[in-house]
C-alpha positions as CSV (number, residue, x, y, z in Angstrom):
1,X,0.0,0.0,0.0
2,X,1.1,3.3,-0.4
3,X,0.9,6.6,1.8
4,X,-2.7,6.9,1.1
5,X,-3.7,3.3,2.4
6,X,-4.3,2.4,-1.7
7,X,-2.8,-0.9,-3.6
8,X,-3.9,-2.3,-6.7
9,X,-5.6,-5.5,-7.0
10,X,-2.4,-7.2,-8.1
11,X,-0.3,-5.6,-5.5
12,X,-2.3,-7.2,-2.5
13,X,-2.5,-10.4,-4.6
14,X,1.1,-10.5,-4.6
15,X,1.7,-9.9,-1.1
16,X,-0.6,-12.4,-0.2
17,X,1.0,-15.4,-1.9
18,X,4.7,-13.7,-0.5
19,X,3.2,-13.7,3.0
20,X,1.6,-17.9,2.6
21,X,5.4,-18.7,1.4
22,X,7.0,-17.2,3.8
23,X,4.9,-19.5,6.4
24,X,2.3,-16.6,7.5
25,X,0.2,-18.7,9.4
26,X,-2.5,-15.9,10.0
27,X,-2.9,-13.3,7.4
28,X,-4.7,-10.4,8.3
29,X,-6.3,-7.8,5.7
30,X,-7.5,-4.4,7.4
31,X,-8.7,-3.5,3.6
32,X,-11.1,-4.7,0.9
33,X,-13.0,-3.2,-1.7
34,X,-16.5,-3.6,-3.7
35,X,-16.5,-4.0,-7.3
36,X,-18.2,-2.3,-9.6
37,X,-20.6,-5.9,-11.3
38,X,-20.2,-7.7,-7.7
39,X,-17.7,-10.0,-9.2
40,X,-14.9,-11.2,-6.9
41,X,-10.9,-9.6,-8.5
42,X,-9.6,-11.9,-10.4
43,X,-6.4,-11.2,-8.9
44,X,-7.0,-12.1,-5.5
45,X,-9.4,-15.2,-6.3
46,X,-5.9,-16.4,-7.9
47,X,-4.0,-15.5,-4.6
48,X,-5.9,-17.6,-2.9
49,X,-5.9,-20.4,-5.2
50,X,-2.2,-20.5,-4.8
51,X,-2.4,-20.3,-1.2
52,X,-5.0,-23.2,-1.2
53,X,-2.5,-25.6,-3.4
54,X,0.5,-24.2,-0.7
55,X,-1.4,-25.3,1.8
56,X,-2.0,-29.0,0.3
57,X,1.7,-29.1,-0.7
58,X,3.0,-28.3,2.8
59,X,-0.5,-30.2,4.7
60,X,-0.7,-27.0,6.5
61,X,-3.5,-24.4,6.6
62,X,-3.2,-20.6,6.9
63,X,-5.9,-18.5,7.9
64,X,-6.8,-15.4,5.8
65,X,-9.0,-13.1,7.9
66,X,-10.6,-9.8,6.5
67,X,-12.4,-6.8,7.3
68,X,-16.1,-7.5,5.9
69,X,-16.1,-3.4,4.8
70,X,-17.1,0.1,6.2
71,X,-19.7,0.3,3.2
72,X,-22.9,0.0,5.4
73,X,-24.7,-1.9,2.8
74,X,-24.7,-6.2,2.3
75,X,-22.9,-5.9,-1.0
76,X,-19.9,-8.3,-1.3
77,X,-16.8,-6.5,-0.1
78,X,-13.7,-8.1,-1.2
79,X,-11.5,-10.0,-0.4
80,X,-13.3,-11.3,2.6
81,X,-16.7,-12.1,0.6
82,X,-14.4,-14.9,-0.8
83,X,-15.5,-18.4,1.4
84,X,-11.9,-19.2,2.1
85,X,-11.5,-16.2,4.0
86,X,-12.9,-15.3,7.1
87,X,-14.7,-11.9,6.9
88,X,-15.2,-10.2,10.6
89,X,-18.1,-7.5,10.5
90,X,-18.3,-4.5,13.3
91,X,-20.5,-4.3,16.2
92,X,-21.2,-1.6,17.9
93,X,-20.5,-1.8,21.9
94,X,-24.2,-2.7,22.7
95,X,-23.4,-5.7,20.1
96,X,-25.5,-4.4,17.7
97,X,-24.8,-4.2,14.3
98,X,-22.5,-1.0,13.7
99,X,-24.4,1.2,11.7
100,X,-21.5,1.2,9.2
101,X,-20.3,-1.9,9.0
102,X,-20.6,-3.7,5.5
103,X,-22.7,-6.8,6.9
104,X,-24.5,-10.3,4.6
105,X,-24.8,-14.4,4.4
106,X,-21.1,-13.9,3.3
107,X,-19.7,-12.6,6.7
108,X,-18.6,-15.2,9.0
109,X,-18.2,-13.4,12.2
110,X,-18.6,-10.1,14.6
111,X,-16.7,-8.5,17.0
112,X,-17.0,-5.0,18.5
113,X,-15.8,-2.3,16.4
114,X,-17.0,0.9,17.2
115,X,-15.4,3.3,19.8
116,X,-11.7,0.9,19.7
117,X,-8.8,3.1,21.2
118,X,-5.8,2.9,18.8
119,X,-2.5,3.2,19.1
120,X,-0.2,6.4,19.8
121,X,-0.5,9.2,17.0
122,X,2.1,12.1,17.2
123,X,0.0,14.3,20.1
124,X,-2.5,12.0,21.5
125,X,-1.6,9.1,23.5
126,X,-4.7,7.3,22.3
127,X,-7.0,8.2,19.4
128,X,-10.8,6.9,19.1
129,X,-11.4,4.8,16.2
130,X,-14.8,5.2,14.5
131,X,-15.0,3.7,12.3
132,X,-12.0,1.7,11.5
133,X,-11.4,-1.4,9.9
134,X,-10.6,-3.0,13.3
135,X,-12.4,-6.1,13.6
136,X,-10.5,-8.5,11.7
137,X,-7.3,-7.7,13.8
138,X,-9.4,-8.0,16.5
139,X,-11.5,-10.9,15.4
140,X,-8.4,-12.9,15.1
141,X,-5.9,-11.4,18.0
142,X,-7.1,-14.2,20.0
143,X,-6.0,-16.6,18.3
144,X,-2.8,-15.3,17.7
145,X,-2.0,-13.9,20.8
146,X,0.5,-15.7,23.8
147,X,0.2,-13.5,26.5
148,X,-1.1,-15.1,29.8
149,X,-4.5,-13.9,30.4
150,X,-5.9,-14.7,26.9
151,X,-8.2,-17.0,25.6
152,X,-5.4,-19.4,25.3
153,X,-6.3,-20.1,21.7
154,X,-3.4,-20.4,19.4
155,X,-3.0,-21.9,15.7
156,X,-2.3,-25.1,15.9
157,X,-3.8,-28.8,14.3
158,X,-7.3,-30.1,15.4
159,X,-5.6,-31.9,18.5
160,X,-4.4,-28.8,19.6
161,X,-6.3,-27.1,22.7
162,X,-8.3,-24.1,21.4
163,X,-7.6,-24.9,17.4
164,X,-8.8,-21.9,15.2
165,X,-9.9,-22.8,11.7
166,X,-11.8,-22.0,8.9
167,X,-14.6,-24.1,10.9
168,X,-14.0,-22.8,14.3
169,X,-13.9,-19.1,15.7
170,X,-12.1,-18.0,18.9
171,X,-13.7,-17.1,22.2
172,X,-15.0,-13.9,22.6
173,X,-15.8,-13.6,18.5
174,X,-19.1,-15.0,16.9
175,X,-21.1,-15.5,14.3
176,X,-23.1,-12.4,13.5
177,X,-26.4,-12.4,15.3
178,X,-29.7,-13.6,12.9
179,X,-30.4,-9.2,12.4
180,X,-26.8,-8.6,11.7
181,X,-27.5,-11.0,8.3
182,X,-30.4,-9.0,7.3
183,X,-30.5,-5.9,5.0
């Protein structure tokens, strides 16, 4: 991306692939995009074909979690409309639906994202983030994280205490509730 937060198609395509090689076993994608006929980019559905045939070469899986949008609306938002990736939606603290929060059938979870404190900026020590394409970090953190005091969720294979996968979603995240699918 550049100073703006903008990358082409191809660019975040590439990245992708260069992230699964690398042995990214979580990749998170605080961006996305709606396309003009609803069709998923052509660029990224490839991505994530390589990554899929990676994944069956190495019998390994890596998780590719993305915001669902900040378009308010149920249109697909891209990449996470895509079903191998799994697309977190905002809620708003009362765990309702954030009003801006791009939401449909295609999102597979929710997590609060409205009102998040972020990190320093040069003369705040916090800002408020709203709204922000913060739930997929967030959606996903607990699964990633190690500190003591988690949800002691950590990538892993299905033995593995607390295994997060395409089929299974860590504590404290879940599935948008029935209103949250509606338009």
């Amino acid at each position: 991306m550049d100073s703006d937060g903008i990358a082409s198609e191809v660019a975040v395509a590439c990245q992708l692939i260069r992230a699964a090689r690398a042995g990214a076993q979580i990749i998170n994608l605080s961006l996305g995009c709606q396309t003009q006929d609803d069709v998923p980019p052509i660029a990224i559905r490839a991505a994530l074909d390589v990554i899929r045939d990676l994944e069956r070469e190495e019998d390994r899986e890596v998780l590719v979690v993305a915001a669902a949008g900040n378009y308010a609306d149920t249109r697909a938002c891209w990449p996470a409309a895509f079903r191998q990736v799994v697309s977190v939606a905002a809620l708003a603290p009362d765990m309702l639906p954030a009003q801006w929060s791009t939401h449909g059938f295609w999102v597979t979870c929710s997590t609060i994202g409205q009102g998040i404190s972020s990190t320093y900026v040069e003369g705040n020590e916090s800002i408020l983030i709203d709204p922000q394409p913060l739930p997929a970090p967030r959606g996903i953190a607990p699964a990633a994280s190690g500190r003591p005091g988690d949800t002691g969720l950590r990538p892993g294979t299905e033995d593995t205490p607390g295994y997060l996968s395409r089929a299974g979603l860590p504590a404290g995240v879940s599935g948008p509730p029935s209103h949250a699918l509606r338009s």
